[in-house]
C-alpha positions in Angstrom: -60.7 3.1 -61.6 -57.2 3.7 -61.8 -55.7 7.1 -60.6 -52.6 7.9 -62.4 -50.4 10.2 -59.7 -48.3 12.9 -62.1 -45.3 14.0 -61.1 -43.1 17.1 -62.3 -42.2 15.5 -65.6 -44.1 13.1 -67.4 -42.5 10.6 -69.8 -43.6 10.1 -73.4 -45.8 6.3 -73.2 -42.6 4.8 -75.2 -40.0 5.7 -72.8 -42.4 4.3 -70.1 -42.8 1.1 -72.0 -38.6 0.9 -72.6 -38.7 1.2 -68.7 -41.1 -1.5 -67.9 -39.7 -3.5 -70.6 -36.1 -3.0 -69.6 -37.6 -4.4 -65.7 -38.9 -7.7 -67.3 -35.8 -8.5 -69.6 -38.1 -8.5 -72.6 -34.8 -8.0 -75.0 -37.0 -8.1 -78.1 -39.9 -5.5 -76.9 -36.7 -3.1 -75.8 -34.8 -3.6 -79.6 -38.9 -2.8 -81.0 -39.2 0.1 -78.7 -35.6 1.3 -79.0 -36.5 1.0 -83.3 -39.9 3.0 -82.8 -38.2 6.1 -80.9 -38.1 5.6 -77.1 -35.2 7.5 -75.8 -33.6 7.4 -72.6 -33.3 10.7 -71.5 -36.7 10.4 -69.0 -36.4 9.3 -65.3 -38.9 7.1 -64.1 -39.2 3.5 -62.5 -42.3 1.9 -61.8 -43.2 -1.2 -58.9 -44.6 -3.2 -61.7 -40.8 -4.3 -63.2 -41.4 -7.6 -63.1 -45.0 -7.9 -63.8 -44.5 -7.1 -67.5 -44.5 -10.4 -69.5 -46.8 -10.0 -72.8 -45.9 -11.5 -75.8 -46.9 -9.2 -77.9 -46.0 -5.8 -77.3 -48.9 -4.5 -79.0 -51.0 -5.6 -76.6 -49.6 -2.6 -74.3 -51.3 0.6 -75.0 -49.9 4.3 -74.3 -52.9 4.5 -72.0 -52.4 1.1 -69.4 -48.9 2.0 -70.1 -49.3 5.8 -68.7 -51.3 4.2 -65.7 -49.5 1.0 -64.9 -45.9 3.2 -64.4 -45.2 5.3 -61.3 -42.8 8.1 -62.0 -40.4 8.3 -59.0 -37.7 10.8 -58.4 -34.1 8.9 -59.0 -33.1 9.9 -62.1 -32.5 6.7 -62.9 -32.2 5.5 -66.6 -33.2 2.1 -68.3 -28.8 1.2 -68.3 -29.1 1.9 -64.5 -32.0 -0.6 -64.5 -30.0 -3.1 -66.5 -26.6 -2.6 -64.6 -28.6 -3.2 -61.3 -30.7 -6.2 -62.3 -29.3 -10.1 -61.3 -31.3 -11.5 -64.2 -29.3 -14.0 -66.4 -30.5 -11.9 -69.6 -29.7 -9.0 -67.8 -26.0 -8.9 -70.1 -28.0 -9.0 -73.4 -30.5 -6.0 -71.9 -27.4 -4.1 -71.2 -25.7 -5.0 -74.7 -29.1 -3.9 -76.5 -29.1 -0.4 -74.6 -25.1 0.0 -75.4 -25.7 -0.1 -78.6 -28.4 2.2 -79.1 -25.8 4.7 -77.8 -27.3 4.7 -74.2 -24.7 7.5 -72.1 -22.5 5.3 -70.0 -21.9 8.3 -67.7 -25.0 9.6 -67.0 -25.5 9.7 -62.8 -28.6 9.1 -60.4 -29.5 11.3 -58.0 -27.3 9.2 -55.8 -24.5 10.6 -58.3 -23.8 6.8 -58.9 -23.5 5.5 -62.9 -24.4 2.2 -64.3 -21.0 1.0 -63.4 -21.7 1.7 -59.7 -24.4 -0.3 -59.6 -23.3 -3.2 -61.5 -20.3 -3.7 -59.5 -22.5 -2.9 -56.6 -24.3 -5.9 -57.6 -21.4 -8.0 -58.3 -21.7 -8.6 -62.1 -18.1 -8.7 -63.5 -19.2 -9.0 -67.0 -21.2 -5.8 -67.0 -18.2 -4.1 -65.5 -15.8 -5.6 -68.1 -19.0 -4.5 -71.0 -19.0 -0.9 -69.3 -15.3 -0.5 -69.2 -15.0 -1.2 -73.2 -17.7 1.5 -73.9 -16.0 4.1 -71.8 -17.6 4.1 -68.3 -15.2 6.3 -65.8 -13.4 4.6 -63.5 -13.5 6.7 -61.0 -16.4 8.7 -60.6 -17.4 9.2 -57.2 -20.9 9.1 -56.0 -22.5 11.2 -53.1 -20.8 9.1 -50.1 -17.5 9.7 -52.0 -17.4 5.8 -53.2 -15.5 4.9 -56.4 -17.0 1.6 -58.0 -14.1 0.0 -57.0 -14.8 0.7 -53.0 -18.3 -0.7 -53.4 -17.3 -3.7 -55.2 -14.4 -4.3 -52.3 -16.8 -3.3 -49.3 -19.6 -6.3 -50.7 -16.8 -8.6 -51.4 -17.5 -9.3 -55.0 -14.3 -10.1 -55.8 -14.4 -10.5 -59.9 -15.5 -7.3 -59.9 -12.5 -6.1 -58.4 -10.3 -7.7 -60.2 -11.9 -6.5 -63.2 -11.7 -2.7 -61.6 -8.1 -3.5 -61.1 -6.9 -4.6 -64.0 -8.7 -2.0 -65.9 -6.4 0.9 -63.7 -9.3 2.3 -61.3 -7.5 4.3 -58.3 -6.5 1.6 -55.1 -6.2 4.1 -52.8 -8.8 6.9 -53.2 -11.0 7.1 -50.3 -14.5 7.9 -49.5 -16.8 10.6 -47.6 -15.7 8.5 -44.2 -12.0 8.4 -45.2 -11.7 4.7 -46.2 -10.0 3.6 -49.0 -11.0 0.2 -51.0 -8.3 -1.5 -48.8 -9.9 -0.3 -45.9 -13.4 -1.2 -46.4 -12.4 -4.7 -47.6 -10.6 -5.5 -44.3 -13.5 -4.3 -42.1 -15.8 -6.6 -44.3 -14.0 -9.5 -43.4 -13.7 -10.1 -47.4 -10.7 -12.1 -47.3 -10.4 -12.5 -51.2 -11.3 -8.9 -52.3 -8.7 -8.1 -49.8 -6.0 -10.4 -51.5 -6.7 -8.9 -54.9 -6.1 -5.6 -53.4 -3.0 -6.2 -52.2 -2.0 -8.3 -55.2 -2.4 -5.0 -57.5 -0.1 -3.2 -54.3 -3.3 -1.0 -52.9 -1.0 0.7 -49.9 -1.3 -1.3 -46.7 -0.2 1.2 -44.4 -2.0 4.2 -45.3 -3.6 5.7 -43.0 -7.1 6.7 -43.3 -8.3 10.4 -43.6 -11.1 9.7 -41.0 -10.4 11.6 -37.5 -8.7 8.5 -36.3 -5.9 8.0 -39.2 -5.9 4.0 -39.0 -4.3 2.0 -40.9 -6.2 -1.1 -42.5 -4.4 -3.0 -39.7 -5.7 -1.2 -37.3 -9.1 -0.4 -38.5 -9.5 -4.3 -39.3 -8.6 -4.5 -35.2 -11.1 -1.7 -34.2 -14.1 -3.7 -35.8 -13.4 -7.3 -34.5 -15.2 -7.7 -31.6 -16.9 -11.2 -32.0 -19.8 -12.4 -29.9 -19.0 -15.5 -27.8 -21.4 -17.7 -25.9 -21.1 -18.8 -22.7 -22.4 -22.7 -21.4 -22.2 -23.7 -17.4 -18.8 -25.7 -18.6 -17.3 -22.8 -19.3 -17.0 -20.6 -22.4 -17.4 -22.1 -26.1 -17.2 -20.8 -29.5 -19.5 -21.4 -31.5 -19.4 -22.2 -35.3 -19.8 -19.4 -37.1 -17.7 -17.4 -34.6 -15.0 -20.1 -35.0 -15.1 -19.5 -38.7 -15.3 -15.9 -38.5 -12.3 -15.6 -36.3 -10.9 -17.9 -39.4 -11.3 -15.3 -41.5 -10.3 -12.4 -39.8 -6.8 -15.0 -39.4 -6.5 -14.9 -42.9 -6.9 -11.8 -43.2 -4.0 -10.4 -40.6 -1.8 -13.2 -42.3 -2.7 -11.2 -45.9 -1.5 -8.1 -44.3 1.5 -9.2 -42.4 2.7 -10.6 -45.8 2.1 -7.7 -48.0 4.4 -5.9 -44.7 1.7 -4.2 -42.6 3.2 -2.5 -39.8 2.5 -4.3 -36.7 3.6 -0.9 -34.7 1.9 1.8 -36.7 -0.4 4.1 -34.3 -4.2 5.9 -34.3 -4.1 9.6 -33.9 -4.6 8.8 -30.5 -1.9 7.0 -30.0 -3.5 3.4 -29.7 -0.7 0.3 -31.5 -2.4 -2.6 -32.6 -2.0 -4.0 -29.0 -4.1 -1.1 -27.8 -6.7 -1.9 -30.1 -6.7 -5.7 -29.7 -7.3 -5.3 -26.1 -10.0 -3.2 -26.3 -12.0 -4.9 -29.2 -10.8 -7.8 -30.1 -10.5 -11.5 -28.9 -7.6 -13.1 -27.0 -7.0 -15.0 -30.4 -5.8 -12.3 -32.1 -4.2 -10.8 -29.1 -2.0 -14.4 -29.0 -1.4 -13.6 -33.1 -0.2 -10.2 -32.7 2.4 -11.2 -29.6 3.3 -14.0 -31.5 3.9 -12.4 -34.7 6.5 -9.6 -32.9 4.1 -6.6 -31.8 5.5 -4.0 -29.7 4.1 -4.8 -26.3 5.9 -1.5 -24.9 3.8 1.1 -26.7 1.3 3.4 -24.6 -0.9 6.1 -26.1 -1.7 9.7 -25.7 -3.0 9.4 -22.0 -0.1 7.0 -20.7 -2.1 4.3 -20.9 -0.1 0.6 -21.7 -2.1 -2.1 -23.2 -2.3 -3.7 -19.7 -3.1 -0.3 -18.1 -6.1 -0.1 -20.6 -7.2 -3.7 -20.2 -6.7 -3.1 -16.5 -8.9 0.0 -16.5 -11.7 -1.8 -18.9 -11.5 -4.4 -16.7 -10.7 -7.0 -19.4 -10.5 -10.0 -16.8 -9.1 -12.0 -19.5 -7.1 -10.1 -21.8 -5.2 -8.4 -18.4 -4.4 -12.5 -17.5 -3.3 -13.0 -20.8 -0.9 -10.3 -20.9 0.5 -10.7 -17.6 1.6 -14.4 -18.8 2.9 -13.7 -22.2 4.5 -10.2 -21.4 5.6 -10.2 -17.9 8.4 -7.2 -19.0 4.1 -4.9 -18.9 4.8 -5.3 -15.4 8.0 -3.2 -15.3 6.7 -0.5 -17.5 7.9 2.4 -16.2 4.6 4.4 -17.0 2.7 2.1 -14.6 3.8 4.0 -11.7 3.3 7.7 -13.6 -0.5 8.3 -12.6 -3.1 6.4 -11.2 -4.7 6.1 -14.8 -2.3 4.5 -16.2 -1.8 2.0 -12.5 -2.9 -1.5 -13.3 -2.8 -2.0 -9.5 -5.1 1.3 -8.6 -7.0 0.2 -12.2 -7.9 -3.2 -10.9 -8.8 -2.0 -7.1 -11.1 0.5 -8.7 -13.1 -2.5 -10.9 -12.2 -4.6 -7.4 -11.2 -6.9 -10.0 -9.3 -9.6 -7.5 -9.2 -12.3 -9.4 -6.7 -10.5 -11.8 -4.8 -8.3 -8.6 -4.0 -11.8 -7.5 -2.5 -12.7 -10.8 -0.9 -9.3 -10.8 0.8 -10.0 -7.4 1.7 -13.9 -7.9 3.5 -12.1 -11.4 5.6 -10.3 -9.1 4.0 -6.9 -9.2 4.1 -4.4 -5.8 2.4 -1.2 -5.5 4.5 1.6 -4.3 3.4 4.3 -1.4 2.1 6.7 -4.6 0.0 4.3 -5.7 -1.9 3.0 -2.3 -2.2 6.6 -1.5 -4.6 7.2 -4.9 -6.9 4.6 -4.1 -10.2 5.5 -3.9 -11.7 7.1 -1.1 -15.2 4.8 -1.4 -12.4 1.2 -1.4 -9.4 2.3 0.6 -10.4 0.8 3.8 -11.1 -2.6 2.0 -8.1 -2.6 -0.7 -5.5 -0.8 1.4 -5.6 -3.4 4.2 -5.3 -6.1 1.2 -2.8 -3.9 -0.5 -0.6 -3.6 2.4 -0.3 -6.9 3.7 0.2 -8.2 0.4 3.4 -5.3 0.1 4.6 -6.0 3.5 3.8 -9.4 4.9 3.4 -12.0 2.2 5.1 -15.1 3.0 6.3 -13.5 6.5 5.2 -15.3 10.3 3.7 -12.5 11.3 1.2 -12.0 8.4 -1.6 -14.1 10.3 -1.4 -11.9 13.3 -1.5 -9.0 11.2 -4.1 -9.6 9.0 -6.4 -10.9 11.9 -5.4 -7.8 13.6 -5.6 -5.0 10.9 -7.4 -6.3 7.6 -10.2 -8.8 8.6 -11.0 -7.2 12.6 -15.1 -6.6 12.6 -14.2 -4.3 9.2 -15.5 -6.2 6.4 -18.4 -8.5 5.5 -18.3 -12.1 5.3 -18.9 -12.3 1.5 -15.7 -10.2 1.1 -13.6 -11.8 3.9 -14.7 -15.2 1.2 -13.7 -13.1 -2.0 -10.2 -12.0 -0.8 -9.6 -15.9 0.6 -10.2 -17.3 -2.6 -8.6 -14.4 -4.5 -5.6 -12.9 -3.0 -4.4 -15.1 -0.4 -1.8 -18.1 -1.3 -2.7 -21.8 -1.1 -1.0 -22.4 1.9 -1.6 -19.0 3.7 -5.5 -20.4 2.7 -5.1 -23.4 5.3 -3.4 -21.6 7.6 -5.7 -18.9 8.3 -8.9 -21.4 7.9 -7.2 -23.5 10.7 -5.9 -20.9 13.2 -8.9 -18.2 12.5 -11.7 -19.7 11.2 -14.1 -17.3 13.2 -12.3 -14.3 10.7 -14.8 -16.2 8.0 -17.4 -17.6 9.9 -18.2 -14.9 12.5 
């Protein structure tokens, strides 16, 4: 027995019909309906869209009709059903509605029109059919997205063209603060982001979210990519090879339409900030190579190798120690312990990078050895002072026997600082003269 559920309003059996028919494509049963009175002023859908495929229309009675649809709250109309569907017929359903006067700008609950949803769904040609009957361009719906920021986020890139070239606004941005430009860049949509920039969206507006990023820097906030890891050593695989292809492409895109490569975040945070604490070293090499400024430091004093030193960014602190050395002279280094690479590193007891940091040429001063913390002091101040004071010098051996290595440490960290801190040849030297310093 079937239960038919009401609902608050209840549409007439023909506007039910036009709504099932409109979900199969039947083109001819929507003209018949459309010529027998069915309106489209009625919300309803049904989950039965695509079980509707009688040949003869007559065959459909008010009463399976009235049963068969379930009215759901939407307020969606048979040109939102049309402008959503991917059906090849789904042109000549829309065409058929268009011409029976169906309102162009009539809005879901969602606040989104037909022409949200077809360029949602990436069909060009019902944007292009919308435009010519009057569809607004620039409607927003309730996340504050224009058509043209949905067809940029997806990537549907006719669509945007189509947008474009009709005049919707390039810069208007939604309930998050993003413009098109924006949300095309975070997509990775390489060609949606190309048109943009062709029709001269601005490239360094910043965004009205709380961060005010440009789409160079929001594009550098969301590229972290995942990278596996073999027992050879690290790989890439495919699709992050091609990803990190794309997001190339991309950067190239913006540096041509003249990006700035030294706009800041509201906190303060360059593109070098941001690259070191998502990104790759790829695009790390890219922005040095392509003239970043590698002297910029945020709110909190921090340098980009202060902040990969603090995150303990093994890699990204090596790469920037070997292709900006002048990091190591910044004078904000020595301003707080924050901002110290060398009290940064001790903290993490990162020593694989402190011994890059020393071979560099780096030497912490008294204010810095004096904020190390109170839980590693006895360890990294021994280190810290030999490597100040004695590197290189005849008496180092005696000293470090004497002060750094006598009965303080374990023999797993006596191992670490060998391998980590201590010079090839100071290596031998010690393991010849003092091997019971390791082995005791």
């Amino acid at each position: 027995m079937y239960c038919y559920k009401s609902t608050a309003t209840r549409e007439h059996p023909l506007d039910a019909a036009l709504s099932l028919a409109i979900g199969a494509n039947q083109t001819e049963h929507v003209k018949l309906l459309i010529a027998n009175g069915a309106t489209f002023q009625q919300n309803g859908s049904t989950s039965f869209e695509q079980a509707i495929k009688a040949e003869n229309l007559g065959a459909l009675t008010p009463v399976v009709v009235i049963i068969s649809v379930r009215l759901t709250s939407g307020n969606f109309t048979p040109l939102h059903k049309a402008a959503a569907s991917k059906h090849e017929d789904a042109l000549a359903m829309l065409n058929v509605l268009l011409s029976a006067n169906a309102r162009v700008n009539h809005v879901t609950d969602s606040k989104q029109t037909a022409l949200h949803l077809a360029a949602l769904a990436g069909r060009s040609d019902m944007v292009k059919r919308l435009i010519e009957c009057g569809a607004p361009l620039d409607l927003i719906d309730r996340s504050g997205s224009s058509a043209l920021s949905l067809a940029a986020c997806a990537g549907h890139v006719d669509c945007v063209r189509v947008l474009c070239t009709a005049g919707a606004l390039l810069n208007i941005p939604n309930r998050t603060g993003l413009s098109p430009l924006h949300l095309a860049v975070v997509g990775r949509q390489v060609n949606a982001t190309k048109v943009l920039l062709k029709f001269n969206a601005l490239v360094n507006n910043p965004s009205a979210a709380k961060e005010s990023r440009t789409p160079l820097l929001e594009f550098l906030a969301t590229c972290k990519l995942h990278r596996t890891e073999t027992s050879k050593g690290k790989t890439v695989s495919l699709s992050t090879r091609l990803k990190t292809n794309r997001e190339i492409e991309i950067l190239d895109s913006l540096r041509y339409a003249n990006a700035s490569f030294d706009a800041k975040d509201a906190e303060g945070n360059s593109a070098l900030h941001l690259c070191v604490r998502y990104g790759t070293e790829e695009l790390l090499d890219y922005m040095i190579n392509h003239g970043v400024n590698t002297m910029h430091v945020n709110h909190i004093a921090h340098s980009a190798l202060s902040l990969a030193c603090s995150r303990d960014e093994t890699s990204m602190v090596i790469k920037l120690i070997q292709l900006c050395p002048e990091l190591l002279q910044h004078p904000t280094n020595r301003q707080t312990s924050a901002s110290s690479p060398f009290v940064n590193l001790h903290r993490n007891q990162n020593f694989r990078c402190l011994r890059y940091l020393f071979e560099a040429g780096y030497r912490p001063n008294q204010s810095e050895l004096e904020h190390l913390s109170p839980n590693s002091n006895r360890k990294c101040a021994a280190i810290a002072k030999y490597v100040e004071n004695e590197m290189g010098q005849p008496q180092c051996l005696t000293r470090l026997s004497r002060v750094a290595f006598r009965n303080q440490f374990s023999r797993d960290f006596r191992h670490s600082v060998y391998q980590m801190v201590l010079p090839t040849q100071l290596r031998s030297d010690l393991l010849l003269e003092s091997p019971y310093l390791f082995y005791s």
